[in-house]
ZARO-667676 format. One record per residue: residue in one letter; x, y, z of N, C-alpha, C in turn. Coordinates in Angstrom, 3 decimals, padded with zeros to 6 digits. Atoms other than C-alpha are relative to their C-alpha. Layout:
REM residues N
 r      npx      npy      npz     capx     capy     capz      cpx      cpy      cpz
 A        X        Y        Z        X        Y        Z        X        Y        Z
...
This chain:
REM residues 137
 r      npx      npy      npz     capx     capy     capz      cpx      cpy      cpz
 X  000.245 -001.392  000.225  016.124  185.879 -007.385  001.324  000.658 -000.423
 X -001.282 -000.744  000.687  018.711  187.753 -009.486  000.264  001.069  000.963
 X -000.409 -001.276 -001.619  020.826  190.186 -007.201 -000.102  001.072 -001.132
 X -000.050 -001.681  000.529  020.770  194.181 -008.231  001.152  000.792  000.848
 X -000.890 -000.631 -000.443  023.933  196.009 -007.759 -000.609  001.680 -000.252
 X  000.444 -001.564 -000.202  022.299  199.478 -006.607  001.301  001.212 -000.179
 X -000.928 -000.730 -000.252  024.120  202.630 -007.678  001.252  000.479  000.980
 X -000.660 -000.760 -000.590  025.061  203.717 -004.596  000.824 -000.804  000.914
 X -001.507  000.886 -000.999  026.837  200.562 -003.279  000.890 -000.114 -000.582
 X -001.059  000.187  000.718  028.936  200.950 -006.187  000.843  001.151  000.727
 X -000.590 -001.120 -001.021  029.952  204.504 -004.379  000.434  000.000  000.771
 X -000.634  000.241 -001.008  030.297  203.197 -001.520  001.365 -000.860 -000.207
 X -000.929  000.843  000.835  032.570  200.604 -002.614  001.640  000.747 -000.557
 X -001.227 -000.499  000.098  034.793  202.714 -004.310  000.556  001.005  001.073
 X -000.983 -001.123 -001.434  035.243  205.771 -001.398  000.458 -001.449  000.559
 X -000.741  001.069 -000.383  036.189  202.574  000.319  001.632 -000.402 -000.338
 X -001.540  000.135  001.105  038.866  201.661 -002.066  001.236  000.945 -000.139
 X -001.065 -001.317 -000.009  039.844  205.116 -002.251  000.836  000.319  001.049
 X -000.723 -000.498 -001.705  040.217  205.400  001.426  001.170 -001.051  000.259
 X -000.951  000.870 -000.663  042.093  202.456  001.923  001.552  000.431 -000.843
 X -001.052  000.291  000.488  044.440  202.821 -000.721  001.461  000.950  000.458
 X -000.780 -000.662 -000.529  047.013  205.638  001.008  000.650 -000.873  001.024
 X -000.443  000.947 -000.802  047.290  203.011  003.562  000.908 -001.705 -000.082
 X -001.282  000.903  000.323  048.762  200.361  001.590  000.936  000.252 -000.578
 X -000.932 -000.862  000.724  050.676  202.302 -000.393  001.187  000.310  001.454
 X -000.802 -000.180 -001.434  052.459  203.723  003.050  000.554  000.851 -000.147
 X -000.472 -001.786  000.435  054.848  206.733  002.893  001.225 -000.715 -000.693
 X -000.938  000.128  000.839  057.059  205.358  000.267  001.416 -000.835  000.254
 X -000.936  000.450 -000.533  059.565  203.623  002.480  000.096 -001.459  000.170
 X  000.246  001.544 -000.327  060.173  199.419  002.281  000.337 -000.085  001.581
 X -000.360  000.291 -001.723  060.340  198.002  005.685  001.591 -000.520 -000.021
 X -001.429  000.390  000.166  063.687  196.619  004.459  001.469  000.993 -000.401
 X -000.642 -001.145  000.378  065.007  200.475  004.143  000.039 -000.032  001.387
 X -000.291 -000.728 -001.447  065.560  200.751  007.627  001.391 -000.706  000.256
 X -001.665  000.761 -000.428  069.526  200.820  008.104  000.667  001.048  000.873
 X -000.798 -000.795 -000.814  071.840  202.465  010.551  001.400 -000.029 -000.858
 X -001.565 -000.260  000.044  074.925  204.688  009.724  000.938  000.567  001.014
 X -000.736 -000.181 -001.794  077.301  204.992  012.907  001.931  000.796 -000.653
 X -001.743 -000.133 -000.248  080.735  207.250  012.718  000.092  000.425  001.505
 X -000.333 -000.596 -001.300  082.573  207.321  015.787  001.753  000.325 -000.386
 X -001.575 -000.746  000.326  085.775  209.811  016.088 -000.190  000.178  001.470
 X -000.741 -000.481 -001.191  087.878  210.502  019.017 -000.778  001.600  000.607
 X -000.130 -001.542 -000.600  087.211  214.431  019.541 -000.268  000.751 -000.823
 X  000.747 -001.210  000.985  085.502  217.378  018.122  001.683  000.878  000.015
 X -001.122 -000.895 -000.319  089.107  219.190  018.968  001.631 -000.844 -000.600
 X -001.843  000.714  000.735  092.144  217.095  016.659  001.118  001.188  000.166
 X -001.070 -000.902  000.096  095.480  218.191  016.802  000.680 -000.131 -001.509
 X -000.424  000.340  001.156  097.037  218.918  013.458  001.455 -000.789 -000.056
 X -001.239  000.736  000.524  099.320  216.296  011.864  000.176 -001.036  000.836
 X  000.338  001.536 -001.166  098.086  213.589  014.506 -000.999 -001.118 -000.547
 X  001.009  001.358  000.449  096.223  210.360  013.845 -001.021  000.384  000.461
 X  001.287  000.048 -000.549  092.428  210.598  014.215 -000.476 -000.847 -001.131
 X  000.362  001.517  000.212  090.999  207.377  013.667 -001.655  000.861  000.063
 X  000.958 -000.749  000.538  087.464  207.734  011.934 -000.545 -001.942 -000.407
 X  000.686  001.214  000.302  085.181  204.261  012.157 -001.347  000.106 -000.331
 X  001.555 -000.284  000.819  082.066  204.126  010.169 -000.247 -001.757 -000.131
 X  001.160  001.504 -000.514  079.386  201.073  011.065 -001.370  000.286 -001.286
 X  001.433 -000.276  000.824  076.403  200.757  008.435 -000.254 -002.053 -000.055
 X  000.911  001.744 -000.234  073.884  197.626  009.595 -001.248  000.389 -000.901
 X  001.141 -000.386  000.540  070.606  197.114  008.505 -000.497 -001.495  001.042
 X -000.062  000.574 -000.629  069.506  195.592  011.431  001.049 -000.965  001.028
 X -000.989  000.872 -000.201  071.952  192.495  012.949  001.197  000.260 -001.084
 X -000.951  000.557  001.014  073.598  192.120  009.522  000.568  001.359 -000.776
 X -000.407 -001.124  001.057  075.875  194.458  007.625 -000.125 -000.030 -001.274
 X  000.436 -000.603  000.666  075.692  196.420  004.955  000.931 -000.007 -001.088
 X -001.750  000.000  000.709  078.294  196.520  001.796 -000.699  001.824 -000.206
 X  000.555 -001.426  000.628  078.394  200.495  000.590  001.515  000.379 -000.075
 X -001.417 -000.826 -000.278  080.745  202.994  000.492 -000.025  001.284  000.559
 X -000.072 -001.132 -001.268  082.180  206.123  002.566  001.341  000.844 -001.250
 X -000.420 -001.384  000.447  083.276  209.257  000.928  000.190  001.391  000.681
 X -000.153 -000.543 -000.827  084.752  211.966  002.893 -000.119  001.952 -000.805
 X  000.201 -001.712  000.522  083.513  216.133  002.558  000.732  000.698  000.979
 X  000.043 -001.211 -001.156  084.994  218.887  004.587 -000.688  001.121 -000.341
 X  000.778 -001.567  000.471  082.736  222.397  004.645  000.948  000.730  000.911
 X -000.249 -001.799 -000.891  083.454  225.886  005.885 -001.101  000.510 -000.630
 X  000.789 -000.779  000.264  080.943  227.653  006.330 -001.310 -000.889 -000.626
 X  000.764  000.810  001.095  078.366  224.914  004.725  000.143 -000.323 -001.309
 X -000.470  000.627  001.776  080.535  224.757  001.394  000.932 -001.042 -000.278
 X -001.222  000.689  000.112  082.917  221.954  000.262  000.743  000.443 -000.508
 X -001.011 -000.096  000.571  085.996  222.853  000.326  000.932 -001.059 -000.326
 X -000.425  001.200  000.053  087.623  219.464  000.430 -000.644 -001.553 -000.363
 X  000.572  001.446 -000.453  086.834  215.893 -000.382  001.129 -001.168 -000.394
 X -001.662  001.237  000.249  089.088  212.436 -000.061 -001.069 -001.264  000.075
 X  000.119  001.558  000.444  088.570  208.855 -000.224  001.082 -000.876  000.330
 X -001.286  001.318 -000.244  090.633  205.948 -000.523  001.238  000.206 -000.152
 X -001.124 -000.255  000.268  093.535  207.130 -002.244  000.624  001.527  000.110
 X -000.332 -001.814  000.183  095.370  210.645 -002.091  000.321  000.411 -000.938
 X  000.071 -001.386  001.694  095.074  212.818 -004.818 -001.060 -000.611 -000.331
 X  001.165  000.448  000.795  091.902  211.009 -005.780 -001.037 -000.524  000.916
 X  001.143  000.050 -000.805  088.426  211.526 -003.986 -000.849 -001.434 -000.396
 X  000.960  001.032  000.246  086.938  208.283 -005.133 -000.579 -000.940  001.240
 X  000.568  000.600 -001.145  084.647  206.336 -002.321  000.705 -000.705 -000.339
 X -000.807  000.632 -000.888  086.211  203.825 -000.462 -001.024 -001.368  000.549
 X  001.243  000.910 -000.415  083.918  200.349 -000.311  000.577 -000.945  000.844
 X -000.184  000.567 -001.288  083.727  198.300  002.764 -001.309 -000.796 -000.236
 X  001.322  000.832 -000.524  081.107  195.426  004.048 -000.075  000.678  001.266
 X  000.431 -000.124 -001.212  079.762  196.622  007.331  001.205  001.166  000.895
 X -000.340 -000.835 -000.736  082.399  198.348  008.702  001.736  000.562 -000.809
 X -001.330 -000.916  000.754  085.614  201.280  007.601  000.481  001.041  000.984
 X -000.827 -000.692 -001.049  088.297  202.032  009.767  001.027  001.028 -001.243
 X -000.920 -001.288  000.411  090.516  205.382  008.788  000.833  000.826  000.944
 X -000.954 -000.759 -000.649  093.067  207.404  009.970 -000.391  001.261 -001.202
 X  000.055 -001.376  000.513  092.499  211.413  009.118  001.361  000.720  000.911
 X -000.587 -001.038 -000.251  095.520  213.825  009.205 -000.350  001.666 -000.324
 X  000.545 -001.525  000.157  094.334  217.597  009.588  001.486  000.582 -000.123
 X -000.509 -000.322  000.581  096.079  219.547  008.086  000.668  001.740  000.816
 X -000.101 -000.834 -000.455  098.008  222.634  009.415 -000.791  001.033 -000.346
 X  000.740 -000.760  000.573  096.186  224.800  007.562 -001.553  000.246  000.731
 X  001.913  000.214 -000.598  092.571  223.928  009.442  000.744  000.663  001.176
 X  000.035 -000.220 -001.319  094.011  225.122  013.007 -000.844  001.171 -000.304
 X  001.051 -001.184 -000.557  091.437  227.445  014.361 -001.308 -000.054 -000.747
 X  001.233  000.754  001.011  088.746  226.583  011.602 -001.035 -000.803  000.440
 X  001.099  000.759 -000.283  085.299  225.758  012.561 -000.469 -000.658 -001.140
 X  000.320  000.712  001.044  084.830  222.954  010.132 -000.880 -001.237  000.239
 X  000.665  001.084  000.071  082.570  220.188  009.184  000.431 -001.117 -000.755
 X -000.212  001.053  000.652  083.330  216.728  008.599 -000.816 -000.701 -000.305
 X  001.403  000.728  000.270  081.236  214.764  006.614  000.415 -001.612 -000.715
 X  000.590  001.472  001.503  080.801  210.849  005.483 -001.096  000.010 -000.621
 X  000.949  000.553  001.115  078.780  210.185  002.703  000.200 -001.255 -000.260
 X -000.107  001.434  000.188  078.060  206.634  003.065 -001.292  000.080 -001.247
 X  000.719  000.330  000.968  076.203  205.080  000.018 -000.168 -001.247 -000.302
 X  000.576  001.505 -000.078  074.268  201.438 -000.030 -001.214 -000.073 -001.151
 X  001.127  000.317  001.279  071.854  199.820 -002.328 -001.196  000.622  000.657
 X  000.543 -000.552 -000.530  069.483  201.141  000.046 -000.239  001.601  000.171
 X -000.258 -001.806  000.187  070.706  204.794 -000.284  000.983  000.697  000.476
 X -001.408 -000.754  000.031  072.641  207.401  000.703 -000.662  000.914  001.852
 X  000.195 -001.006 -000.941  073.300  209.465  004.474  001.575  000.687  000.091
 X -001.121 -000.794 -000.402  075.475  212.067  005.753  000.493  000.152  001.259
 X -000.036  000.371 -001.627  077.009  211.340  009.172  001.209  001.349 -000.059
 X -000.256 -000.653  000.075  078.082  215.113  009.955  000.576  000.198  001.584
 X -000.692 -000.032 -001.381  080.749  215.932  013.087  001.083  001.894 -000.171
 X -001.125 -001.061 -000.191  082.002  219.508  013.903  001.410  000.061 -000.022
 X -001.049 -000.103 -000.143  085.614  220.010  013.935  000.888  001.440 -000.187
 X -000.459 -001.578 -000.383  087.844  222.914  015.478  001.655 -000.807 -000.032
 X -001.396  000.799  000.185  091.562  221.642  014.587  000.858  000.816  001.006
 X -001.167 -001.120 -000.782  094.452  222.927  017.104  001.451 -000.577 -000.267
 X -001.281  000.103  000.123  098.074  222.769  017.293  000.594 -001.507  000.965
C-alpha cells in the first residue's frame, strides 16, 4: 500500500524543525570560548614613583592562552593614558599564559580617582580587567 504524506504532518514536521532549531544554534557562544582573564595588583592605594607589580593570567581552562595585554588609564570614564611594552609607544605587549609588569604612577595621579584597565586580546577575543586606583604620596 503506497504511503500518503498528509498535509498536515508536513506542518507538523516543520513547527518541529522550527522549534528545535534555536536550540542548536545556542546563544552564539562555542563551548571552546570559555576563557579566564585574572589581574592581580598589590593595592587599590599605590604610592607614586614606587613599583606596583601588575600580573595578568589568561587560561582557557588548565591550559594557557597566547594574547596580548594593553594598558588604559580613565578619569572620569575617558582615556587619558595608554602604555604597553615599550615607553613612548602604546603597542600591546604578547605573552603565553601569563604577563608580569611593573607600573610607576606618576606624580601627577596623587589624589586622582582613576581607572586602570588591561585589555587583554586572544584568538578567542577581547576583555577588560578594570581596578580602581587612588595614587598617594
Amino acid at each position: 500500500m503506497p504511503s500518503v504524506v498528509r498535509p498536515v504532518s508536513l506542518l507538523i514536521a516543520a513547527a518541529s524543525v522550527l522549534a528545535l532549531a534555536p536550540a542548536a544554534i545556542g546563544n552564539g557562544a562555542h563551548a571552546s570560548a570559555n576563557w579566564t582573564a585574572k589581574m592581580t595588583v598589590p593595592t587599590h592605594t599605590p604610592k607614586a614613583r614606587k613599583a606596583w607589580p601588575v600580573k595578568t593570567v589568561v587560561k582557557q581552562g588548565r591550559r594557557n592562552l597566547r594574547g596580548t595585554v594593553q594598558y588604559h588609564f580613565l578619569f572620569q570614564g575617558q582615556v587619558v593614558s595608554t602604555a604597553g611594552c615599550r615607553p613612548n609607544k602604546p603597542d600591546p605587549c604578547p605573552f603565553n599564559g601569563t604577563y608580569k609588569d611593573v607600573i610607576r604612577w606618576p606624580v601627577k595621579a596623587v589624589g586622582h580617582k582613576l581607572t586602570f584597565q588591561a585589555t587583554v586580546k586572544t584568538k578567542l577575543g577581547a576583555k577588560n580587567l578594570n581596578w580602581w586606583v587612588k595614587v598617594r604620596r
